[in-house]
N, C-alpha and C positions, 0 to 999 in steps of 0.2 A: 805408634799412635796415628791415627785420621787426622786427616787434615780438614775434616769434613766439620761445619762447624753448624749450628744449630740456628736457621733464621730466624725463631722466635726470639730466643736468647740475643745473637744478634739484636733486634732491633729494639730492646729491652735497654742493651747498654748505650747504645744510638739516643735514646730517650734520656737516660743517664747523662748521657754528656751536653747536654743543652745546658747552654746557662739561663738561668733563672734568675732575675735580678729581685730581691730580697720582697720588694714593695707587690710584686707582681703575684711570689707567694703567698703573701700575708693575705692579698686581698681574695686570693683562691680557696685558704684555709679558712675563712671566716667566712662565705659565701656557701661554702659546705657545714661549716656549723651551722649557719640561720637556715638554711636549707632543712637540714638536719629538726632544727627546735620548730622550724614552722610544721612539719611532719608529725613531729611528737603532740605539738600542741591541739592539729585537727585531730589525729588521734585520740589526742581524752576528752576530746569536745563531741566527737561521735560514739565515744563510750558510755559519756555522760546521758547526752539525749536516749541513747537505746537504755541504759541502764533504767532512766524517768520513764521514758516509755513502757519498759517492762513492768515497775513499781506500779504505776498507772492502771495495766492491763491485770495486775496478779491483785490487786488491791479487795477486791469482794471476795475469789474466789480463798485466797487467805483465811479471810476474814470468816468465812464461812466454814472452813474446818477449824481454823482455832476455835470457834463456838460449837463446834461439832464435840471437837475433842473433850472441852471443858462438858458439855453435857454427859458424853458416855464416860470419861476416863472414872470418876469417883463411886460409880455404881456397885453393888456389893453382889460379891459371886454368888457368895451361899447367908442366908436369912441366920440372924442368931436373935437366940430371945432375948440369953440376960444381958443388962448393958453393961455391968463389968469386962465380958467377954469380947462382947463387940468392940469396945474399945481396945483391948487389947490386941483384938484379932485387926483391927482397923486398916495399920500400913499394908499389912497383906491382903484382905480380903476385899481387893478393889480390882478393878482391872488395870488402875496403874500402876497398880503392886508387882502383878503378872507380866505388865511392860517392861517394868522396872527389870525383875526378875531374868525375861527374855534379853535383855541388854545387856547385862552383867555377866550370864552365859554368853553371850555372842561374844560377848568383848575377851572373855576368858579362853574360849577358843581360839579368839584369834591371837592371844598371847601365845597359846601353845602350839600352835599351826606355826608361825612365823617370829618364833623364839629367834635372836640372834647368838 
């Protein structure tokens, strides 16, 4: 074997061997905790404001396709006369039907795509 010894490691265990008087840790581990919580705390205090800020800024633009959507999505593909029919043809013959429809395929694909 070497007798060659690793100064890293060395000065690792050098670090090891200090004594540490009990008061000295405590007060080291709890300065890294509050350390710690003040970090987490500005963190969702700057997640908050950007989060407000985004709400803020998306707030019309929202607002203006969900009334978008609500206008086009109930519109009927194809004209029927009798109203018997229409009613029955109703959930499908809208374009949210066809939404619907395209979602249920997607989503079916993606079962079969990514089966476990």
């Amino acid at each position: 074997m070497s007798t060659d010894r690793d100064p890293v490691l060395q000065s690792l265990f050098v670090i090891a061997r200090q004594d540490c008087t009990e008061d000295e840790f405590t007060k080291q581990v709890i300065s890294r905790i509050d350390n710690l919580r003040r970090r987490a705390l500005i963190g969702w205090i700057a997640a908050g404001l950007v989060s407000a800020a985004l709400a803020v800024l998306l707030t019309e633009p929202v607002l203006y396709t969900v009334n978008l959507a609500t206008q086009i999505l109930p519109r009927s593909l194809l004209d029927v006369d009798d109203h018997i029919l229409a009613r029955v043809l109703a959930p499908m013959n809208s374009i949210a039907g066809l939404v619907a429809l395209g979602l249920l395929g997607l989503r079916l694909a993606w079962k079969k795509i990514f089966r476990r």
